[in-house]
PyMOL Python script that loads the backbone (N, CA, C, O; Angstrom):
from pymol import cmd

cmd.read_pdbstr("""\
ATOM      1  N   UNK A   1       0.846  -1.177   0.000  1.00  0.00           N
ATOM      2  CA  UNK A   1       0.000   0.000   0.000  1.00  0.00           C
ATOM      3  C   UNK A   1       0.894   1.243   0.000  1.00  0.00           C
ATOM      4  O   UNK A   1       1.751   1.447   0.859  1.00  0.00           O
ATOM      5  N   UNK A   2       0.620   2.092  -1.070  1.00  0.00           N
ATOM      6  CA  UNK A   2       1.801   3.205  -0.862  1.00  0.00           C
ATOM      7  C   UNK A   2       1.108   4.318   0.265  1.00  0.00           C
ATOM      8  O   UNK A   2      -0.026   4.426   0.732  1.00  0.00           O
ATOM      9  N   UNK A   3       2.506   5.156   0.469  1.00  0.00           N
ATOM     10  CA  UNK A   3       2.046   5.916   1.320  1.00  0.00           C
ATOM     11  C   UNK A   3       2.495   7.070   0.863  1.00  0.00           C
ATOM     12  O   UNK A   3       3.286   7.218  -0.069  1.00  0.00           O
ATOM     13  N   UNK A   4       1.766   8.280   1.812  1.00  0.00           N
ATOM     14  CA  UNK A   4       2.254   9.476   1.279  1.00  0.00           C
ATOM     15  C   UNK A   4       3.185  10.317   2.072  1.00  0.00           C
ATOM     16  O   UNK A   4       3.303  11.541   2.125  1.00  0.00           O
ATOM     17  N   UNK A   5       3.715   9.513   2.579  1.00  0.00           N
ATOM     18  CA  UNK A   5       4.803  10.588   3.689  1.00  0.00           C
ATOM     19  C   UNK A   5       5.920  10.520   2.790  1.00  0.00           C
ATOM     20  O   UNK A   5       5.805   9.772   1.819  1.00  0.00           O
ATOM     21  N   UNK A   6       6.975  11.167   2.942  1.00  0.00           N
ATOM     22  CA  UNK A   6       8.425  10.770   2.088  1.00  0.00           C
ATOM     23  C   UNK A   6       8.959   9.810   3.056  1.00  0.00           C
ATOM     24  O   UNK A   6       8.562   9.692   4.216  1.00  0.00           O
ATOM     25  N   UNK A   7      10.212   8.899   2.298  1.00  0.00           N
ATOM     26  CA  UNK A   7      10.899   8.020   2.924  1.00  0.00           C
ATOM     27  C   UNK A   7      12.289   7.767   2.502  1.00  0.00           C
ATOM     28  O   UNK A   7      12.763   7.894   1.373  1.00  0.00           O
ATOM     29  N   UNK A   8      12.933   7.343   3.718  1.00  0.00           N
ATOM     30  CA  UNK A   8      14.111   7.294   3.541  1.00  0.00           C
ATOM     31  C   UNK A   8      15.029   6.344   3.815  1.00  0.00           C
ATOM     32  O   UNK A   8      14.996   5.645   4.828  1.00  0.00           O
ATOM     33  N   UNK A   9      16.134   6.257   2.666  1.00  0.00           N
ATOM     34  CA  UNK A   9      16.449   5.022   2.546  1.00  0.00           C
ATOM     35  C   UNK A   9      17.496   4.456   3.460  1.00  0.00           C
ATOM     36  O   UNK A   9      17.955   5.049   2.485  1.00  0.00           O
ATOM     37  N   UNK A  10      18.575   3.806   4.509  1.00  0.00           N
ATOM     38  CA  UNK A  10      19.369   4.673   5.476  1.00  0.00           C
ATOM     39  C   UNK A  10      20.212   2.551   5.405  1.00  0.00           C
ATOM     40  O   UNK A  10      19.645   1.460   5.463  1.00  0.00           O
ATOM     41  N   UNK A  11      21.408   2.868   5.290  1.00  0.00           N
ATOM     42  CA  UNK A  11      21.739   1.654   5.322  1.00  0.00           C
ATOM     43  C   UNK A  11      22.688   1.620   6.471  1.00  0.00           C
ATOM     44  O   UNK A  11      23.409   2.613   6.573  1.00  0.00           O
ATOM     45  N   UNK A  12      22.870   0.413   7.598  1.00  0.00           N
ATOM     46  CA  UNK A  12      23.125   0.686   9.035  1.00  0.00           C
ATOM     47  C   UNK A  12      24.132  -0.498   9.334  1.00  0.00           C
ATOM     48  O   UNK A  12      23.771  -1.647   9.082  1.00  0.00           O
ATOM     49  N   UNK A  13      25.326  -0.261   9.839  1.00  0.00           N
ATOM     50  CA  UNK A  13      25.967  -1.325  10.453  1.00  0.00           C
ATOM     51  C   UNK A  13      25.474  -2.351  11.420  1.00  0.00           C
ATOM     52  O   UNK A  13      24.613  -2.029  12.239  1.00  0.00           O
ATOM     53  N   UNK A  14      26.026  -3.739  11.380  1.00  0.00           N
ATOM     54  CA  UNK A  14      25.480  -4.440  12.152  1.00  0.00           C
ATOM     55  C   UNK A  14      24.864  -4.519  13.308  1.00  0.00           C
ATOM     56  O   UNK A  14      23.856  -5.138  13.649  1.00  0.00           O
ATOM     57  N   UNK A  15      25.983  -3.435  14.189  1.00  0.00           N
ATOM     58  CA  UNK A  15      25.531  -3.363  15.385  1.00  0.00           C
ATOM     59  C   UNK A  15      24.576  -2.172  15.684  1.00  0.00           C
ATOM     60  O   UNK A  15      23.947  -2.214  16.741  1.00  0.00           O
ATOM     61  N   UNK A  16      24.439  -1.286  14.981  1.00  0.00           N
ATOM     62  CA  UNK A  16      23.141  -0.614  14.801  1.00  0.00           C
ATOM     63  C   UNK A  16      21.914  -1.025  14.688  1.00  0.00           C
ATOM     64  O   UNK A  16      20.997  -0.636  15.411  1.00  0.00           O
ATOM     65  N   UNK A  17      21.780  -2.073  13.515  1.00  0.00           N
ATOM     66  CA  UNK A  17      20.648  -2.710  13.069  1.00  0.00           C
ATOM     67  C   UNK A  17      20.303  -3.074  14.280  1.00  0.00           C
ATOM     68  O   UNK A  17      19.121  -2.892  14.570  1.00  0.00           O
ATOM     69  N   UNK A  18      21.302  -3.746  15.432  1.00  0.00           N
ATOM     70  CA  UNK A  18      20.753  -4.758  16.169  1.00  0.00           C
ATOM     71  C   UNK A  18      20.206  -4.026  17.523  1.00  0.00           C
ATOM     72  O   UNK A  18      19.269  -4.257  18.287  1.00  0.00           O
ATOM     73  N   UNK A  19      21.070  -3.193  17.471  1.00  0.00           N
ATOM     74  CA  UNK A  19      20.408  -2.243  18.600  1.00  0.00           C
ATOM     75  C   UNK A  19      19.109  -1.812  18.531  1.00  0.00           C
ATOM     76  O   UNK A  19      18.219  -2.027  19.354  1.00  0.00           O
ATOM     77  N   UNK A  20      19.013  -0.888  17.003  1.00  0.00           N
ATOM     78  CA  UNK A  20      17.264  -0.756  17.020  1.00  0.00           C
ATOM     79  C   UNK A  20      16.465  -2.059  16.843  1.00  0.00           C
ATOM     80  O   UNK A  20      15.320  -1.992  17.290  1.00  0.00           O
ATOM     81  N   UNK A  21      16.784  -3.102  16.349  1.00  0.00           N
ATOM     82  CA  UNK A  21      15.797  -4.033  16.289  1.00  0.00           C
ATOM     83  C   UNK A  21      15.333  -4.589  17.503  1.00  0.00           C
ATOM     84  O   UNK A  21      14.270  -5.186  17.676  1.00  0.00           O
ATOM     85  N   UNK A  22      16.529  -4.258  18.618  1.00  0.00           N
ATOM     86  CA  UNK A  22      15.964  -4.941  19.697  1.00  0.00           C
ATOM     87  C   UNK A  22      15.354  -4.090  20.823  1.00  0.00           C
ATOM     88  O   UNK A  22      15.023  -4.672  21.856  1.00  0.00           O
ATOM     89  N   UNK A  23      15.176  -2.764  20.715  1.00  0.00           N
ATOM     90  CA  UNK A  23      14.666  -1.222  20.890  1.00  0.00           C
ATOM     91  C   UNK A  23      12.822  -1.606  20.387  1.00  0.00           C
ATOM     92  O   UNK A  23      11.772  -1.633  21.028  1.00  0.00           O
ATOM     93  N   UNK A  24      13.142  -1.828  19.078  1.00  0.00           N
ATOM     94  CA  UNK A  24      11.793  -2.118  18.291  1.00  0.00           C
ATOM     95  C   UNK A  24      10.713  -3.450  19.107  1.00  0.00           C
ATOM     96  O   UNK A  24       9.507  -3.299  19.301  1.00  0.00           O
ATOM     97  N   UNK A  25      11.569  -4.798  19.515  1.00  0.00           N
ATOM     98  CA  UNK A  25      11.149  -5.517  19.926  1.00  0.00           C
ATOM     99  C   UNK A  25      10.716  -5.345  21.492  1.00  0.00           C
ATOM    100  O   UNK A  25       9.643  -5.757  21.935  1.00  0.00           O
ATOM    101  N   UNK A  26      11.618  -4.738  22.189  1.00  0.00           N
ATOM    102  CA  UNK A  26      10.886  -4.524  23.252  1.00  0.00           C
ATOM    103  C   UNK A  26       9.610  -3.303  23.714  1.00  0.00           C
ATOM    104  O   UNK A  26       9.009  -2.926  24.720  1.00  0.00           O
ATOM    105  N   UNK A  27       9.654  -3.139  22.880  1.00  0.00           N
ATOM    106  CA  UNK A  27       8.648  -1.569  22.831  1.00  0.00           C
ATOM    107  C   UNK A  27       7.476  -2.123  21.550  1.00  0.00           C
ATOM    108  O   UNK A  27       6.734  -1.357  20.935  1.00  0.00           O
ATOM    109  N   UNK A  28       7.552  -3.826  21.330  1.00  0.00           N
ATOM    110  CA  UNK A  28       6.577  -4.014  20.053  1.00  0.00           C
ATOM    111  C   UNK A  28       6.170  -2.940  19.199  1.00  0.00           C
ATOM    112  O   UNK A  28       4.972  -2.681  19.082  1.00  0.00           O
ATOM    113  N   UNK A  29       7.178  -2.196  18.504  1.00  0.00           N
ATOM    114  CA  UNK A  29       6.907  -1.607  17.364  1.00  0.00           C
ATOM    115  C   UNK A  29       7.940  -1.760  16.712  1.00  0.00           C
ATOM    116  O   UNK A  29       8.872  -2.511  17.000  1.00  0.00           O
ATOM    117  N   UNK A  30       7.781  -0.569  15.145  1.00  0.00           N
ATOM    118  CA  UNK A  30       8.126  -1.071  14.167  1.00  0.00           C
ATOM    119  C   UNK A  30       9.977  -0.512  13.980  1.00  0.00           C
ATOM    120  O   UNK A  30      10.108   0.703  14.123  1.00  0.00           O
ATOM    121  N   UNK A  31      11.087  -1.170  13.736  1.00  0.00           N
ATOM    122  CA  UNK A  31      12.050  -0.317  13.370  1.00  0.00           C
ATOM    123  C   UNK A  31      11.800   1.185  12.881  1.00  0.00           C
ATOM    124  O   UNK A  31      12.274   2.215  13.361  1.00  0.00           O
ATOM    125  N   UNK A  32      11.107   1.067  12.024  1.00  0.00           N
ATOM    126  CA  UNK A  32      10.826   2.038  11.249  1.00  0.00           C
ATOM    127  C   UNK A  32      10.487   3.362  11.905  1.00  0.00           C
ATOM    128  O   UNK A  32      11.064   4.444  11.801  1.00  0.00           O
ATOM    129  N   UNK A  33       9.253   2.972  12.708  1.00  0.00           N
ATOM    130  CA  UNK A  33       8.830   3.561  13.908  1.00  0.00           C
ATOM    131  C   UNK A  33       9.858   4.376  14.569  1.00  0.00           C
ATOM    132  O   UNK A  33      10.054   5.591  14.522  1.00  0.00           O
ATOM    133  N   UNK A  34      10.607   3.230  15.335  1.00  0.00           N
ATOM    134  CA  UNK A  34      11.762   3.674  16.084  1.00  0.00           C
ATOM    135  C   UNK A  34      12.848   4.701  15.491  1.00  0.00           C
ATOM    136  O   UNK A  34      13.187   5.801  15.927  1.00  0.00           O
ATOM    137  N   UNK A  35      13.252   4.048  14.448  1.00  0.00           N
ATOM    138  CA  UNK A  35      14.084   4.942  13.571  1.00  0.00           C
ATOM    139  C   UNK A  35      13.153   6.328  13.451  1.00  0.00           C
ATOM    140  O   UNK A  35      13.789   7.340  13.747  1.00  0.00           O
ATOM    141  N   UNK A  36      12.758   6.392  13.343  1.00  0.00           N
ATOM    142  CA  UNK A  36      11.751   7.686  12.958  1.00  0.00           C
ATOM    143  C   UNK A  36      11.864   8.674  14.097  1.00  0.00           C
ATOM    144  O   UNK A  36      12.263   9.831  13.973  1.00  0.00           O
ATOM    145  N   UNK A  37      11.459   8.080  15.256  1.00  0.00           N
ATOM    146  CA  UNK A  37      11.430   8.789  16.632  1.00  0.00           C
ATOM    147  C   UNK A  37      12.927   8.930  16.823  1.00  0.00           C
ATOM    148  O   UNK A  37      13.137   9.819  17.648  1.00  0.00           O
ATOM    149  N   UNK A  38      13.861   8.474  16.443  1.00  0.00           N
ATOM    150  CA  UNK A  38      15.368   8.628  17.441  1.00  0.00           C
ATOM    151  C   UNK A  38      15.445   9.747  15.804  1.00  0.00           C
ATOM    152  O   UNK A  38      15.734  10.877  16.196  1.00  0.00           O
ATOM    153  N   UNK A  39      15.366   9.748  15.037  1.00  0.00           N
ATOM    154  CA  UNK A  39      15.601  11.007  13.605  1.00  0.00           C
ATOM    155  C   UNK A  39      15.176  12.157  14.917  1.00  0.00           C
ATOM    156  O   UNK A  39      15.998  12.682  15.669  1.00  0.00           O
ATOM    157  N   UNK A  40      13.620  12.376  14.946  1.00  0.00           N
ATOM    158  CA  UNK A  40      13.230  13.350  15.332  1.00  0.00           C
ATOM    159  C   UNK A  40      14.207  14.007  16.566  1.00  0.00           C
ATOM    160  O   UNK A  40      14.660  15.151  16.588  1.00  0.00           O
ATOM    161  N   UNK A  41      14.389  12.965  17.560  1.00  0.00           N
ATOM    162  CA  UNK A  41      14.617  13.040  18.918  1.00  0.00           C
ATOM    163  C   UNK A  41      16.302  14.015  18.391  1.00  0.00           C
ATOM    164  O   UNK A  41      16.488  15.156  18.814  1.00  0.00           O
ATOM    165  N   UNK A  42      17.203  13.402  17.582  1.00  0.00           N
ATOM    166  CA  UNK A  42      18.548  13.659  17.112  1.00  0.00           C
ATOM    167  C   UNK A  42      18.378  15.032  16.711  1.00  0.00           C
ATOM    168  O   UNK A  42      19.258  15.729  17.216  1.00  0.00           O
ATOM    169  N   UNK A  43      17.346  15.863  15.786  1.00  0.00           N
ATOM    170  CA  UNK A  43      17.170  16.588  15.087  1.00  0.00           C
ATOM    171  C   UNK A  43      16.589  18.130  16.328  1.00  0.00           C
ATOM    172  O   UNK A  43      16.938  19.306  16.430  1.00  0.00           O
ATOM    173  N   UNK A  44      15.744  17.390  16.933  1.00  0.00           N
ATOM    174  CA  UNK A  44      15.408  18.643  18.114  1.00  0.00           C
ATOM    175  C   UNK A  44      16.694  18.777  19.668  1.00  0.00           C
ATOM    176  O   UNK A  44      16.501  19.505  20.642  1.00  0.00           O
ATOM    177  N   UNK A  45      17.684  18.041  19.505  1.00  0.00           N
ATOM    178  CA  UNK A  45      19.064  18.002  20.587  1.00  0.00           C
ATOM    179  C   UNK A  45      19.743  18.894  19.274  1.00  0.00           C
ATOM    180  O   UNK A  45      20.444  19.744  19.823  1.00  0.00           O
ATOM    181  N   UNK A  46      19.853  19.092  17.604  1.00  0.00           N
ATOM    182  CA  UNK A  46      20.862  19.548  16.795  1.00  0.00           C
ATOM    183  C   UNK A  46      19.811  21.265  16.586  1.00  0.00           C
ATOM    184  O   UNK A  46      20.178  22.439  16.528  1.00  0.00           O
ATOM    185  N   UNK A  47      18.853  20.804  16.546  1.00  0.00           N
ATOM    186  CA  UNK A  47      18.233  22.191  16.611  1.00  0.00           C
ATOM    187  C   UNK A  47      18.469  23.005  17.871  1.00  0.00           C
ATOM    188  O   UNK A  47      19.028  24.078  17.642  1.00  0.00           O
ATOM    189  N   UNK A  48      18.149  22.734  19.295  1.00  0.00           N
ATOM    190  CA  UNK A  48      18.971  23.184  20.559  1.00  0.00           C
ATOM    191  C   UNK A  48      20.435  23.168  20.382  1.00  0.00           C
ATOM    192  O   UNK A  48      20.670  24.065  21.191  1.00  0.00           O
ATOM    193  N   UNK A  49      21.241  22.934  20.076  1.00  0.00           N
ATOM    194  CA  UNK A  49      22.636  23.035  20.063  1.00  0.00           C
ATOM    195  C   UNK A  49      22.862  24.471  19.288  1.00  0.00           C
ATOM    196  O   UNK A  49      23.671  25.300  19.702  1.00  0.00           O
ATOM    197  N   UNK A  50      22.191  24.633  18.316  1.00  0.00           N
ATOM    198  CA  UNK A  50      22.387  25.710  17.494  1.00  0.00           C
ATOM    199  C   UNK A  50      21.647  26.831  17.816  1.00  0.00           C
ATOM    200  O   UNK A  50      22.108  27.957  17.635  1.00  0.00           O
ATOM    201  N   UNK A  51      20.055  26.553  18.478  1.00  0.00           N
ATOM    202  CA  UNK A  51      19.579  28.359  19.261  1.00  0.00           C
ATOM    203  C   UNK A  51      20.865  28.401  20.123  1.00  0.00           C
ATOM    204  O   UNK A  51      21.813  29.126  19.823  1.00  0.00           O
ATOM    205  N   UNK A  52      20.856  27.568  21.239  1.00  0.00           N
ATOM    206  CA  UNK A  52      22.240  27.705  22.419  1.00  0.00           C
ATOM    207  C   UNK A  52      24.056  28.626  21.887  1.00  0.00           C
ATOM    208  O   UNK A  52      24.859  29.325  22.506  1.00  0.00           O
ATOM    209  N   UNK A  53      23.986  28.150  20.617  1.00  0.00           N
ATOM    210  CA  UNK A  53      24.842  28.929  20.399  1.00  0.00           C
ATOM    211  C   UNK A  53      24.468  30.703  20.070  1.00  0.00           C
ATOM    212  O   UNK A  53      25.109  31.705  20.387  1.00  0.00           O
ATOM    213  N   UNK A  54      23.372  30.582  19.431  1.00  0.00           N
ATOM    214  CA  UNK A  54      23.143  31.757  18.893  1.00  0.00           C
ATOM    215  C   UNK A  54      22.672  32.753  19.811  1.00  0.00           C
ATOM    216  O   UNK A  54      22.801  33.953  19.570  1.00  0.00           O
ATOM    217  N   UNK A  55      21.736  31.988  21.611  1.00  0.00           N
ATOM    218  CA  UNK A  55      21.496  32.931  22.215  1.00  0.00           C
ATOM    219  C   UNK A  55      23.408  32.684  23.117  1.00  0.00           C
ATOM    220  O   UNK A  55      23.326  33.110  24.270  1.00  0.00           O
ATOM    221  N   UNK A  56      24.275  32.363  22.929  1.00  0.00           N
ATOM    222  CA  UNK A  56      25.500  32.410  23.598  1.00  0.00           C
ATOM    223  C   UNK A  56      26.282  34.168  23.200  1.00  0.00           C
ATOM    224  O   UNK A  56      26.735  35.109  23.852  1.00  0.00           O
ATOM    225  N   UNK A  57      26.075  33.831  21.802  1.00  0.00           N
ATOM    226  CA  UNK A  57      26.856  34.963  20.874  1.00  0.00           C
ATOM    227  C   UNK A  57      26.187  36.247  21.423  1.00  0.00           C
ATOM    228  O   UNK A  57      26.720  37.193  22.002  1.00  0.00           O
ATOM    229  N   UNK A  58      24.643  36.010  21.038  1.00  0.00           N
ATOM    230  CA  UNK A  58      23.993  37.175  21.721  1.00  0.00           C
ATOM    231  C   UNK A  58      24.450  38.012  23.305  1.00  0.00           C
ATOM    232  O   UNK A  58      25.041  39.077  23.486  1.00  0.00           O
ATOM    233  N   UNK A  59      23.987  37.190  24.107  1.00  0.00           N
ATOM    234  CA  UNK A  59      24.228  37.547  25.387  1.00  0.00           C
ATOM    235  C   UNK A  59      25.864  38.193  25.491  1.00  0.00           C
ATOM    236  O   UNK A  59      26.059  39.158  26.230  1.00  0.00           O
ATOM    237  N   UNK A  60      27.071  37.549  24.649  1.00  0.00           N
ATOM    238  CA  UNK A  60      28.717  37.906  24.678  1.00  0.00           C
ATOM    239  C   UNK A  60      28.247  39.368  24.174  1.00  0.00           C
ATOM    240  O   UNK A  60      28.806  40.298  24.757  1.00  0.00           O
ATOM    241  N   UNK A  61      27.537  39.629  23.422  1.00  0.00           N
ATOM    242  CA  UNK A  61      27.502  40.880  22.437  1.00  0.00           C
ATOM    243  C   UNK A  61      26.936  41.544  23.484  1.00  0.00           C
ATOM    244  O   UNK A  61      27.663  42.491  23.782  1.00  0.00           O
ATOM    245  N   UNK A  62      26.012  41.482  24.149  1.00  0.00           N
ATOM    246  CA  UNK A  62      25.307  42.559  24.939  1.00  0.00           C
ATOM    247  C   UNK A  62      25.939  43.155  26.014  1.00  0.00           C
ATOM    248  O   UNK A  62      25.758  44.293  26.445  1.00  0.00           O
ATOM    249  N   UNK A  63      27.257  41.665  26.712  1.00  0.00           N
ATOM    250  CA  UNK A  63      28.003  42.550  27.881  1.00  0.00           C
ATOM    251  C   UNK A  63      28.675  43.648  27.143  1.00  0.00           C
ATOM    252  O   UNK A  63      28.717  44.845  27.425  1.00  0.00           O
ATOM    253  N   UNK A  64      29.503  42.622  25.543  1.00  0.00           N
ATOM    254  CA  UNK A  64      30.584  44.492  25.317  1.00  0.00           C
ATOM    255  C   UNK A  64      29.483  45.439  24.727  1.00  0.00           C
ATOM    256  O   UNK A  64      29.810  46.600  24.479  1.00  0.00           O
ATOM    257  N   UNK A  65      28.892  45.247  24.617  1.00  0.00           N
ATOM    258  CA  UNK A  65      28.175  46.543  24.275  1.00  0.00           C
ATOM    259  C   UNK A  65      27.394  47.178  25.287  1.00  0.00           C
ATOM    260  O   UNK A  65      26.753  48.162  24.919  1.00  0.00           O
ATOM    261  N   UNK A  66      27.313  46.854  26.399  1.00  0.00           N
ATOM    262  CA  UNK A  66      26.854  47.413  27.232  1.00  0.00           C
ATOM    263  C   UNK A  66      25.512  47.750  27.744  1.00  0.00           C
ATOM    264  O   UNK A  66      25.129  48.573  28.575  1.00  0.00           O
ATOM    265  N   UNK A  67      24.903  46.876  27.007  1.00  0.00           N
ATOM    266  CA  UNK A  67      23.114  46.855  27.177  1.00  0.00           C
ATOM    267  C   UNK A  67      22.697  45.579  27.888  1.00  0.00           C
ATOM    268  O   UNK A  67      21.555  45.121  27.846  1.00  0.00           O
ATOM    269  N   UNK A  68      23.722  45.044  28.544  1.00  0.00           N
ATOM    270  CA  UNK A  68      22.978  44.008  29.458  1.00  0.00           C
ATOM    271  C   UNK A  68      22.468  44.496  30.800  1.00  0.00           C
ATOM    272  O   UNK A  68      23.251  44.981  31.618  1.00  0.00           O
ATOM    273  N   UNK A  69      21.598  44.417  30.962  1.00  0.00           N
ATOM    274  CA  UNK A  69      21.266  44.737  32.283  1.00  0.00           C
ATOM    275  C   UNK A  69      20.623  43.422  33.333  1.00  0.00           C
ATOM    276  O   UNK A  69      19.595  42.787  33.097  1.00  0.00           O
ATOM    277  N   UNK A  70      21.445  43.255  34.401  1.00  0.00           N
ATOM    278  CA  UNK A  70      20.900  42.439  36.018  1.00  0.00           C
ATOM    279  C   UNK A  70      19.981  42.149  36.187  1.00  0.00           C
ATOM    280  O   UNK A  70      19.106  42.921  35.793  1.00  0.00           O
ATOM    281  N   UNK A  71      19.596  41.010  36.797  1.00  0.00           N
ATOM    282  CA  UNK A  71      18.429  40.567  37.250  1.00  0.00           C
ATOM    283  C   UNK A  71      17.958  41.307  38.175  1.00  0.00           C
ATOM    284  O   UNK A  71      16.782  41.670  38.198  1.00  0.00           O
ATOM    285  N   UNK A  72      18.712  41.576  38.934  1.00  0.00           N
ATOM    286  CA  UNK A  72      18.746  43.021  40.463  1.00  0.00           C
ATOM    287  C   UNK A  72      18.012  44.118  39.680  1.00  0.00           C
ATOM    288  O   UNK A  72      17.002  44.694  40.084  1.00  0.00           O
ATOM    289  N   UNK A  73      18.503  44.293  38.760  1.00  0.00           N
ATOM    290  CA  UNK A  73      18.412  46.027  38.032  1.00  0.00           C
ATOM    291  C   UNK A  73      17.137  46.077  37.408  1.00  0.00           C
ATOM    292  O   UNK A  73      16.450  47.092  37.518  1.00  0.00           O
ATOM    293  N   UNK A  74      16.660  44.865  36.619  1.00  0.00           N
ATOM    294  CA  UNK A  74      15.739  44.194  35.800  1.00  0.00           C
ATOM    295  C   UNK A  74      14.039  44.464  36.707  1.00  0.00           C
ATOM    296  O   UNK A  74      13.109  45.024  36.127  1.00  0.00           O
ATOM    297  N   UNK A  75      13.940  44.020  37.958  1.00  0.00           N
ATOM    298  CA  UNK A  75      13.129  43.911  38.672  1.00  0.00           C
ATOM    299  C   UNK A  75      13.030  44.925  39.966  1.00  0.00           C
ATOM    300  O   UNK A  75      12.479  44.539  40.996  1.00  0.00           O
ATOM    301  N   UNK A  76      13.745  46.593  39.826  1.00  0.00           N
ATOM    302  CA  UNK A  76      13.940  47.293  40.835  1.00  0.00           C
ATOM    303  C   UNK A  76      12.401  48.198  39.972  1.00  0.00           C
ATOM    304  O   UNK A  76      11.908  49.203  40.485  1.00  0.00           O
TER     305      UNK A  76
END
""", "prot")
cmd.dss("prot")
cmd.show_as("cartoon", "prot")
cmd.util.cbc("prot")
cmd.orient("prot")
């Protein structure tokens, strides 16, 4: 039965395969499944890695420039 999601084709070393297959088996679902959820799970830890940097840069920029202001100062 085709489907309409896109798919992807992903070829996996042994000990990979065996890890998710046995991930899949104890959680009775599908590799596929699984694979799917650890994509997502990988993809929202690489998406956080990259705001984290960008609010890092930010915040460096605001001490030299001088517009950071205290939590103290923030709430007086």
């Amino acid at each position: 039965m085709p489907t309409e999601r896109p798919r992807v084709q992903v070829t996996l070393d042994e000990n990979t395969n065996g890890l998710l297959s046995t991930i899949a088996k104890k959680q009775d679902r599908s590799m596929s499944a699984i694979a799917a959820e650890l994509i997502r799970d990988a993809l929202e830890l690489h998406e956080d890695i990259i705001l984290s940097k960008i609010s890092d840069k930010r915040y460096e920029e605001s001490l030299k420039e001088g517009v950071f202001v205290s939590h103290e100062d923030a709430w007086k």
